[in-house]
NUBA-213717 format. One line per 4 residues: number of its first residue (from 1); their letters; for each residue x, y, z of C-alpha. Coordinates in steps of 0.2 Angstrom, whole numbers, plus 5000, padded with zeros to 4 digits. Example, Ala and Ser with C-alpha at 12.3 -4.5 7.8 and 13.67 -1.06 7.14 Angstrom:
// residues 2
1	AS	5062:4978:5039 ~ 5068:4995:5036
END
This chain:
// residues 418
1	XXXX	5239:4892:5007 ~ 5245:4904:4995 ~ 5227:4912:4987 ~ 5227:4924:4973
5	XXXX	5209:4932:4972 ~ 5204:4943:4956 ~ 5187:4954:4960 ~ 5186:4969:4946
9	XXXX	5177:4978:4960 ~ 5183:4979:4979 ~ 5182:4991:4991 ~ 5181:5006:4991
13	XXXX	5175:5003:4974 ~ 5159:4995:4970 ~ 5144:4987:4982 ~ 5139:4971:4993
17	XXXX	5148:4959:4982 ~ 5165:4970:4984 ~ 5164:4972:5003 ~ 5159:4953:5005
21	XXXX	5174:4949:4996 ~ 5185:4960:5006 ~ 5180:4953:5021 ~ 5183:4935:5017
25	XXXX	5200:4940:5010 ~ 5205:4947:5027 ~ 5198:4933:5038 ~ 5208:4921:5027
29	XXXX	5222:4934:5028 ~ 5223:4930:5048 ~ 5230:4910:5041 ~ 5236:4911:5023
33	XXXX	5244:4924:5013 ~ 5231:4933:5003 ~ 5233:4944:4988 ~ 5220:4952:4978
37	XXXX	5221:4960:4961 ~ 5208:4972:4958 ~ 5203:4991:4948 ~ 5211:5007:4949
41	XXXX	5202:5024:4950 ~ 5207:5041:4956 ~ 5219:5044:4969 ~ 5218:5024:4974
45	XXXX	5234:5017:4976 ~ 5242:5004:4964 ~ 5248:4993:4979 ~ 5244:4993:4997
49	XXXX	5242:4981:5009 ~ 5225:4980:5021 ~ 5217:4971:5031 ~ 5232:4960:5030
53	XXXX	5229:4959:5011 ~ 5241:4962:4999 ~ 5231:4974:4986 ~ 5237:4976:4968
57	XXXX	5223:4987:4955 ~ 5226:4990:4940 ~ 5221:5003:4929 ~ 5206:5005:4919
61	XXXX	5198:5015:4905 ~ 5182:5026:4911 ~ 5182:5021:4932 ~ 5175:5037:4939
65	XXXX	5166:5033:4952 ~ 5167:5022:4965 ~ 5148:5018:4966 ~ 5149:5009:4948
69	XXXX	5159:5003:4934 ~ 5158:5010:4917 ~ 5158:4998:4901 ~ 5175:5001:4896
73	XXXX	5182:5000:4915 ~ 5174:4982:4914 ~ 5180:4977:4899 ~ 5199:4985:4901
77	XXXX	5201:4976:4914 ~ 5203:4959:4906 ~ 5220:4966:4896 ~ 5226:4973:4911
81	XXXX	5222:4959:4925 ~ 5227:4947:4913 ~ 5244:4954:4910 ~ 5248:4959:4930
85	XXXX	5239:4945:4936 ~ 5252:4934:4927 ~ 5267:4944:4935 ~ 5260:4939:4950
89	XXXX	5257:4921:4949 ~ 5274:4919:4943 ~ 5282:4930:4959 ~ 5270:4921:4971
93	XXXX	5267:4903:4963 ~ 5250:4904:4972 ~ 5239:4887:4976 ~ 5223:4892:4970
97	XXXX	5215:4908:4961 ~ 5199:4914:4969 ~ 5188:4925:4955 ~ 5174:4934:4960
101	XXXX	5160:4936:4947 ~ 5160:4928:4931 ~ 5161:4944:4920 ~ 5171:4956:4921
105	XXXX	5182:4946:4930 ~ 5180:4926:4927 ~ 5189:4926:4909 ~ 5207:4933:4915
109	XXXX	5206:4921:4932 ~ 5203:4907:4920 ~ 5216:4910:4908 ~ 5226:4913:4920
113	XXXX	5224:4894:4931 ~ 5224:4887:4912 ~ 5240:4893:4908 ~ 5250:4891:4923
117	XXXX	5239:4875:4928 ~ 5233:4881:4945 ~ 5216:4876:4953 ~ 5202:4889:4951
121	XXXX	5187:4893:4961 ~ 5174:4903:4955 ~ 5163:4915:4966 ~ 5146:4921:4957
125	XXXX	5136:4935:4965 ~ 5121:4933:4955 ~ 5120:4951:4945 ~ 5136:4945:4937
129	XXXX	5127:4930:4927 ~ 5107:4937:4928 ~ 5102:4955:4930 ~ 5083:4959:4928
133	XXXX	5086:4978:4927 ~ 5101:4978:4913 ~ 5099:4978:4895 ~ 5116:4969:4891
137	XXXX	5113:4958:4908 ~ 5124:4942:4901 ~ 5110:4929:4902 ~ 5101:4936:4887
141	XXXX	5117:4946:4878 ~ 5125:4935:4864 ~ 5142:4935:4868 ~ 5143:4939:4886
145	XXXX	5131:4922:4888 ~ 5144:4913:4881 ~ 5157:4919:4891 ~ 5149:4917:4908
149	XXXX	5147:4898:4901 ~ 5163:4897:4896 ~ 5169:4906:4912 ~ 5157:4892:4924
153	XXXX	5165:4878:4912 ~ 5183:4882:4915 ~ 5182:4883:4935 ~ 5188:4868:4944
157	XXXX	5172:4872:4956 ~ 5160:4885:4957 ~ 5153:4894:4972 ~ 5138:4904:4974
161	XXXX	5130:4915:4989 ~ 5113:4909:4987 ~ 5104:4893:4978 ~ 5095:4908:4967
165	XXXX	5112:4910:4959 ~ 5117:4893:4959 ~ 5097:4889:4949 ~ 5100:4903:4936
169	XXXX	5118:4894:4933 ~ 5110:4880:4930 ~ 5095:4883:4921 ~ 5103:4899:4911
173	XXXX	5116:4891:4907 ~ 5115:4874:4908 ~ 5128:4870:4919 ~ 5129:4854:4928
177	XXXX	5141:4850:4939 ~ 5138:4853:4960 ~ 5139:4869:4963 ~ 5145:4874:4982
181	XXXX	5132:4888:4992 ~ 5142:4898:5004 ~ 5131:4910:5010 ~ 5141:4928:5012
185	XXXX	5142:4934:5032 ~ 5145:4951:5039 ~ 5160:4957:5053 ~ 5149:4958:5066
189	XXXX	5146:4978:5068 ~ 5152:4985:5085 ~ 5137:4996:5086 ~ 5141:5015:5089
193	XXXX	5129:5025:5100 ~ 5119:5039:5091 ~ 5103:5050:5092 ~ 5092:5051:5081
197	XXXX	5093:5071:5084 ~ 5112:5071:5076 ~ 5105:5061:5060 ~ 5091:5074:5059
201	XXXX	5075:5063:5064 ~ 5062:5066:5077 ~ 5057:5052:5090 ~ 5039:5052:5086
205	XXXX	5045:5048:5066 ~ 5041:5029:5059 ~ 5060:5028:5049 ~ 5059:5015:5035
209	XXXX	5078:5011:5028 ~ 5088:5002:5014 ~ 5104:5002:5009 ~ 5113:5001:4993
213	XXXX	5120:5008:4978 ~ 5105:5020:4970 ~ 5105:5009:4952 ~ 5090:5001:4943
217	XXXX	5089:4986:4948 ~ 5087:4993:4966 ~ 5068:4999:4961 ~ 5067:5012:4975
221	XXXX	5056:5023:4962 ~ 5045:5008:4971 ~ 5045:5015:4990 ~ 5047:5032:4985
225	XXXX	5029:5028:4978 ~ 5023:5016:4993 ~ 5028:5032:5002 ~ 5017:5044:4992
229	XXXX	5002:5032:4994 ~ 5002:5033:5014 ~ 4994:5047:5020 ~ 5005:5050:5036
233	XXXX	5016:5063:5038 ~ 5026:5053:5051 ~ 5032:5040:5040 ~ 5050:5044:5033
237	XXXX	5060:5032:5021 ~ 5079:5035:5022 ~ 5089:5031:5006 ~ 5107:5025:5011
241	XXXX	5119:5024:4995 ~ 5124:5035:4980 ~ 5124:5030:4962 ~ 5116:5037:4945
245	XXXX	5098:5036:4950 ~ 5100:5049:4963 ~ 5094:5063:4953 ~ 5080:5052:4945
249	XXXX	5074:5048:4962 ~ 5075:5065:4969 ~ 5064:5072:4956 ~ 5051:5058:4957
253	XXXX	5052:5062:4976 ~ 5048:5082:4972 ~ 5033:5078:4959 ~ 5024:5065:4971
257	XXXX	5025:5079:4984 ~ 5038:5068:4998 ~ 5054:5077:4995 ~ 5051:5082:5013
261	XXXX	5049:5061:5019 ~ 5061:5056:5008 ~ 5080:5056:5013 ~ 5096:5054:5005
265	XXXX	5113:5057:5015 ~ 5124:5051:4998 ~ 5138:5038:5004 ~ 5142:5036:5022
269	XXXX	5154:5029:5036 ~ 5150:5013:5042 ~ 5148:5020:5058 ~ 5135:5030:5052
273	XXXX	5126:5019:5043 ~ 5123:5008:5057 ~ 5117:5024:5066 ~ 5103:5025:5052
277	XXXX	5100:5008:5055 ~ 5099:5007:5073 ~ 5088:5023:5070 ~ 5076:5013:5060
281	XXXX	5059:5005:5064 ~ 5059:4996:5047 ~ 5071:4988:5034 ~ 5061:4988:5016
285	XXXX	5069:4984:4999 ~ 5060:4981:4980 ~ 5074:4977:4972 ~ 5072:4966:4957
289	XXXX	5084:4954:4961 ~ 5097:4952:4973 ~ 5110:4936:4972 ~ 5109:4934:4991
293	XXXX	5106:4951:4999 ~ 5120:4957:5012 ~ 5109:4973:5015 ~ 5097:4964:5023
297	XXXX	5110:4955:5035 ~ 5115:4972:5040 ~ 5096:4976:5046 ~ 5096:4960:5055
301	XXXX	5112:4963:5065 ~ 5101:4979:5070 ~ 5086:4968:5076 ~ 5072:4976:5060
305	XXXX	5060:4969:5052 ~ 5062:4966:5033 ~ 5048:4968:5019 ~ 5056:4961:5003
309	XXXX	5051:4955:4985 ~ 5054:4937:4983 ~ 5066:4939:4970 ~ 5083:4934:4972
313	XXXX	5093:4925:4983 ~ 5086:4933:4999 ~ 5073:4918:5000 ~ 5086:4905:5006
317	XXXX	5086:4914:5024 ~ 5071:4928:5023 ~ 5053:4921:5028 ~ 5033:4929:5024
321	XXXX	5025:4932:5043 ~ 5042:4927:5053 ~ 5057:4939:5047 ~ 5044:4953:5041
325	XXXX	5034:4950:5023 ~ 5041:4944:5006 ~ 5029:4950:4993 ~ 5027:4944:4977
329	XXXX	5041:4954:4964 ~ 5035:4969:4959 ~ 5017:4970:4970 ~ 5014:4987:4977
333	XXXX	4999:4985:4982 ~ 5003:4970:4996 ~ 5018:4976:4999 ~ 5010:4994:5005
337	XXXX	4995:4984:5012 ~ 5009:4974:5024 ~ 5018:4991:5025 ~ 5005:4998:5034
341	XXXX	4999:4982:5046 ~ 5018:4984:5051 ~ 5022:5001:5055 ~ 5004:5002:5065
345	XXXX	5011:4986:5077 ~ 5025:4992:5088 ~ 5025:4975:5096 ~ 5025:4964:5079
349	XXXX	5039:4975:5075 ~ 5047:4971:5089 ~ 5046:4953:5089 ~ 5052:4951:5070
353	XXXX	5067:4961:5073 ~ 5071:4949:5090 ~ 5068:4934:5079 ~ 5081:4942:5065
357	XXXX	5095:4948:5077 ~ 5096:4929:5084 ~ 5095:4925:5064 ~ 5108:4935:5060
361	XXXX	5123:4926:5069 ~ 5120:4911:5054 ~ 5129:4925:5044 ~ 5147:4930:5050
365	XXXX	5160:4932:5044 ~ 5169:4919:5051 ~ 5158:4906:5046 ~ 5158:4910:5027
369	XXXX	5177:4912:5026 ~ 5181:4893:5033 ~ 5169:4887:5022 ~ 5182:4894:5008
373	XXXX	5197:4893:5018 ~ 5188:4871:5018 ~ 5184:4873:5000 ~ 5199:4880:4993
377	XXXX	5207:4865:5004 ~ 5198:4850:4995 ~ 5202:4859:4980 ~ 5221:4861:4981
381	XXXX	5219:4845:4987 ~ 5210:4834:4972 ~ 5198:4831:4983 ~ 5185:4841:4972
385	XXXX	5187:4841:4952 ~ 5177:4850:4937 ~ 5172:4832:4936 ~ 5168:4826:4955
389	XXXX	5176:4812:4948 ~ 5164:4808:4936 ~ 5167:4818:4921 ~ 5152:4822:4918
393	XXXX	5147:4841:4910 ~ 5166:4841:4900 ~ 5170:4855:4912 ~ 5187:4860:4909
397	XXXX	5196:4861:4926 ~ 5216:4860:4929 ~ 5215:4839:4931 ~ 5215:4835:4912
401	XXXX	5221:4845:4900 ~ 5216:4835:4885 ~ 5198:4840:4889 ~ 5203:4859:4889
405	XXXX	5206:4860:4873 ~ 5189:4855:4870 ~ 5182:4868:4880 ~ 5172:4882:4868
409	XXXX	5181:4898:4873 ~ 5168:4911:4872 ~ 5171:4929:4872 ~ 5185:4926:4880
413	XXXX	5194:4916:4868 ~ 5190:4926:4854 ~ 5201:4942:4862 ~ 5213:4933:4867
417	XX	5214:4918:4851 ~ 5216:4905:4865
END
């Protein structure tokens, strides 16, 4: 197959969704050829090819940083992926277009498979059509809503990580049609060797860990103030990722008196965050929401424990009393109380994190990719529709173009007059 994928984020920009993508695009790239047309900042360059992908960004207004995308980075690129984007398709004729999240992304990867009448499968991540922490999150923004349903309409067949996403699809946005749940996998770390010495932690230390970019929706304002609420100088939370709460979180860290429990090595190296996690007694997140929760993957690969909010799309594979503890969104009080029960029981925390490292070979790599590389088939093929044959929802897909022209265009339509 010839598979044009469009991601406004991808590494080494952006977060999980960015380096999920990437990973199915180079497992794919080992069969079919592979292109992907993402964002530009700094010193990245406009072409490369890796991983056995053939990267194109393009440039956008305000991307400086590779942690997160500014409002005018987002929204530039539509313009500029929909212009490059159809250079592309007419240099490669690709079988099928691959978007990844609905906004920014979705509306130049649908114009795109309307104009040129090309299959189009749409990959949503869950912050991309509902996000808690974010006051223009599209599932309560005019305009944006409409887009992402425009967006979901238009696709020949959407695909989400998690049944979460694929429930605030439908109940968000009242979309109908099947919806496939692939859930996302993870290159299975060669794991280095370390000391906890080289990453600055004593042996006799408890090490709680998350990962991720340090944004609102992440919540860690929560553990930093678990942390503060147990009395034991032993305990230490390490804070893997960068982003525009760092400073917020170090100064709440200094007034509840842990600055010295609390760390935060910034971005690092694969290698080394798999030190850290390897390093690690306990994986603990309270993020709001999560569309299916690759960081928690990564603990599992290193045999922890998880304590989670049951928010998100974490649910479909994470389990109260078996992986760790799910607590109720937002709870600190059970989640410190479960906290506690679990760093006082070296041998509970050693059977949970045996039961998640057998878990976590559900979630390669390998397993997610042929479930696209067998979904982007039955697509090419006919063998999957915007109707399933039915017509029911009026989706819009590439099969009948009369009903296209029925299709309400949103945001999308209104920039481009389309």
């Amino acid at each position: 197959m010839k598979i044009l994928m469009l991601n406004y984020e991808y590494p080494p920009l952006g977060g999980g969704g960015g380096v999920a993508h990437q990973h199915i695009a180079e497992e794919l790239a080992s069969r079919h050829e592979v292109t992907v047309l993402t964002s530009r900042a700094g010193a990245l360059p406009a072409f490369e090819v890796a991983g056995g992908v053939k990267v194109h960004r393009v440039g956008v207004l305000g991307r400086d940083s590779q942690a997160t995308a500014s409002l005018a980075s987002m929204l530039s690129y539509f313009p500029a992926s929909l212009r490059v984007g159809q250079r592309l398709v007419s240099e490669m004729k690709p079988d099928l277009i691959n978007s990844h999240f609905a906004i920014p992304t979705g509306p130049s990867a649908a114009l795109l498979a309307r104009r040129n009448r090309i299959p189009h499968v749409l990959s949503i991540h869950g912050g991309d059509i509902y996000d808690p922490s974010k006051l223009l999150s599209p599932h309560h923004t005019p305009g944006l809503h409409q887009t992402v349903g425009w967006v979901l309409r238009c696709a020949d067949r959407v695909a989400a990580q998690s049944q979460n996403t694929a429930e605030n699809a439908r109940n968000i946005y009242g979309y109908r049609t099947e919806i496939t749940i692939i859930p996302l996998g993870l290159k299975e770390p060669v794991l280095p060797s370390f000391s906890r010495k080289e990453l600055g932690l004593s042996d006799d230390q408890i090490v709680l860990v998350t990962v991720g970019r340090l944004i609102a929706r992440k919540a860690n304002h929560h553990l930093i103030e678990i942390l503060s609420r147990i009395d034991d100088s032993k305990l230490v939370l390490v804070l893997l990722g960068d982003g525009p709460a760092r400073a917020p979180l170090l100064q709440l860290a200094k007034q509840l008196r842990v600055e010295n429990r609390v760390i935060m090595p910034g971005f690092v190296s694969d290698d080394r965050k798999y030190q850290y996690l390897q390093a690690a007694d306990v994986f603990v997140s309270t993020t709001s929401h999560e569309g299916f929760g690759l960081m928690y993957v990564e603990g599992m690969f290193c045999g922890l424990p998880i304590i989670s909010y049951d928010h998100g799309g974490q649910r479909d594979f994470l389990e109260d009393g078996k992986t760790g503890f799910v607590i109720p969104l937002n709870n600190q009080e059970i989640f410190q109380d479960r906290l506690e029960s679990l760093t006082g029981n070296a041998q509970l925390r050693e059977s949970m994190g045996k039961h998640n490292l057998r878990l976590s070979k559900r979630f390669t790599i390998e397993q997610c990719a042929s479930r696209y590389e067998q979904l982007f088939e039955n697509v090419i093929s006919g063998k999957i529709s915007s109707y399933d044959s039915l017509g029911r929802n009026g989706n819009s897909g590439f099969n009948d173009s009369r009903r296209r022209k029925k299709s309400k265009p949103g945001l999308a339509g209104a920039i481009t007059g389309k």
